[in-house]
DOVO-930568 format. One record per residue (C-alpha): x, y, z; residue in three letters. Coordinates in pm, 1 decimal, padded with zeros to 6 digits. Example, Ala and Ser with C-alpha at 12.3 -4.5 7.8 and 13.67 -1.06 7.14 Angstrom:
REC,u,v,w,type
REC,01230.0,-00450.0,00780.0,ala
REC,01367.0,-00106.0,00714.0,ser
This chain:
REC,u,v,w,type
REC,00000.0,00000.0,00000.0,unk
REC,00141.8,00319.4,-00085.7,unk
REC,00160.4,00540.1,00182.9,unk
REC,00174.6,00993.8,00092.9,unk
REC,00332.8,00954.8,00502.3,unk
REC,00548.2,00719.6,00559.0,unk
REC,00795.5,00786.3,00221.3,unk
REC,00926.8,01080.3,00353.3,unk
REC,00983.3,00932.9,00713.4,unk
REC,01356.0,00916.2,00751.8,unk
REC,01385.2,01158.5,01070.2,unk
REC,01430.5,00868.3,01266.8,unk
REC,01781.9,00826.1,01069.8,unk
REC,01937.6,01083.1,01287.0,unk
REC,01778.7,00968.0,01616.5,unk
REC,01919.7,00651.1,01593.8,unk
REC,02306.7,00846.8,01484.3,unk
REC,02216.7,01004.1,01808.2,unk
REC,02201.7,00750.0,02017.4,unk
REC,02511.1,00577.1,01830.1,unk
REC,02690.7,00894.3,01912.8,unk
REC,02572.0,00879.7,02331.1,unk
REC,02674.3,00476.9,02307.9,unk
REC,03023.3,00555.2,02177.1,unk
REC,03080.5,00870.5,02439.9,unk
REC,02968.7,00640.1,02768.0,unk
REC,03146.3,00353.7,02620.0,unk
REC,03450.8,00472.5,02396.6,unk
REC,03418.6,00166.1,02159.0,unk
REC,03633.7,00245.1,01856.6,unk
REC,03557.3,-00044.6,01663.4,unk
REC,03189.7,00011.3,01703.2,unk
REC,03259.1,00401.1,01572.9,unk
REC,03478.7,00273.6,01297.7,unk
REC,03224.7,-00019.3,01239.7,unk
REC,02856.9,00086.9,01285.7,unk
REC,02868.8,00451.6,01326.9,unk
REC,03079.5,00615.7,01042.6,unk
REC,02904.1,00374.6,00787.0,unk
REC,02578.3,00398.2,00891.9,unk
REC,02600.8,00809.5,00957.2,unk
REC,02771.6,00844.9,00603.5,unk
REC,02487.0,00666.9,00411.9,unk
REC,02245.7,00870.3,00610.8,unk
REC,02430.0,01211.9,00555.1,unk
REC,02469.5,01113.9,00226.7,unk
REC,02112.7,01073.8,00134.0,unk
REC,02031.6,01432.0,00291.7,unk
REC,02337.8,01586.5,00102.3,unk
REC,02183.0,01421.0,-00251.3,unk
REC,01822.7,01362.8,-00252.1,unk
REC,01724.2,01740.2,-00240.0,unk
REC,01851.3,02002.3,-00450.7,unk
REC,02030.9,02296.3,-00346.3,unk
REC,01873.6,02659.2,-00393.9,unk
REC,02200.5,02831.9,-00292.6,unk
REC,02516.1,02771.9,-00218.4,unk
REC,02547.3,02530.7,00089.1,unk
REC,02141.3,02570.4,00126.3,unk
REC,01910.2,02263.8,00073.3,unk
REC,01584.8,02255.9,-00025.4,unk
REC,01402.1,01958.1,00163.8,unk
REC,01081.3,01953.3,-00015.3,unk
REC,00835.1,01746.9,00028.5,unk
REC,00871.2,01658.4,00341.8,unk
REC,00740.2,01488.3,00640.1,unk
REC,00731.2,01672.0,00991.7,unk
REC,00637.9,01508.9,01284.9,unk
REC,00482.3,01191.9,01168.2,unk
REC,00261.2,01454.9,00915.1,unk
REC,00300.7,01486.6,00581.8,unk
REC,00236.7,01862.1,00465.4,unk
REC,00267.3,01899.7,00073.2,unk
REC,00375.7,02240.1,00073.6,unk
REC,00618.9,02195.9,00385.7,unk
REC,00982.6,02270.8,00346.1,unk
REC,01319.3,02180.9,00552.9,unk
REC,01100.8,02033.6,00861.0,unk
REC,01284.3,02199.7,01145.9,unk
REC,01313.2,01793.8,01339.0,unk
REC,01532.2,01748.6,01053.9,unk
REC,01687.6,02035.6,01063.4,unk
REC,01772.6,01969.1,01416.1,unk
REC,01871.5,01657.8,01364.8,unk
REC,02101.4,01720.5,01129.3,unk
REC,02286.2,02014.6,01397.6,unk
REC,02277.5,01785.0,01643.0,unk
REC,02449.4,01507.0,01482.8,unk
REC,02687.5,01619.0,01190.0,unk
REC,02978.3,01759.7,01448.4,unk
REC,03019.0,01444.4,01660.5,unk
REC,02992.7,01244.4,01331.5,unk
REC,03226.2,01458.0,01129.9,unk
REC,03491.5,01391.4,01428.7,unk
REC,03507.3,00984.7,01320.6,unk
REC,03539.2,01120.9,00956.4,unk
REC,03852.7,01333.2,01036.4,unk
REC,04045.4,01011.8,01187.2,unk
């Protein structure tokens, strides 16, 4: 069944890099950085950085989109996502550095 709600549900990406992130600070696990995180946080980051266009340099334009389990056909960069995205890129971009 094709659902206009779900297919734009991928918020919960980030939550889970999140919590990867809080796992790896209480624990200090390299190999589970190196192994889970940095893969799983660069196919998610990846999809963000090339399934929308840009409108401006650096700017993306996340459209349509699904905010807070809604789906609004004229809503634009949904600010969970947006959020997300803050949250998580600077403790991810550390494991890309090394």
């Amino acid at each position: 069944m094709k659902s206009d709600w779900q297919r734009y549900h991928i918020q919960g990406t980030l939550e889970v890099i999140a919590q990867m992130l809080d796992y790896y600070e209480y624990t200090g696990d390299a190999d589970f950085a190196r192994n889970s995180i940095v893969p799983f946080a660069d196919a998610i980051v990846t999809y963000y950085d090339q399934h929308w266009p840009r409108v401006a340099p650096g700017k993306i334009w996340m459209s349509p989109a699904q905010s807070l389990e809604t789906y609004q056909r004229d809503a634009v960069n949904p600010t969970p996502d947006i959020a997300g995205l803050k949250s998580v890129l600077p403790g991810f971009w550390l494991f890309r550095r090394n």
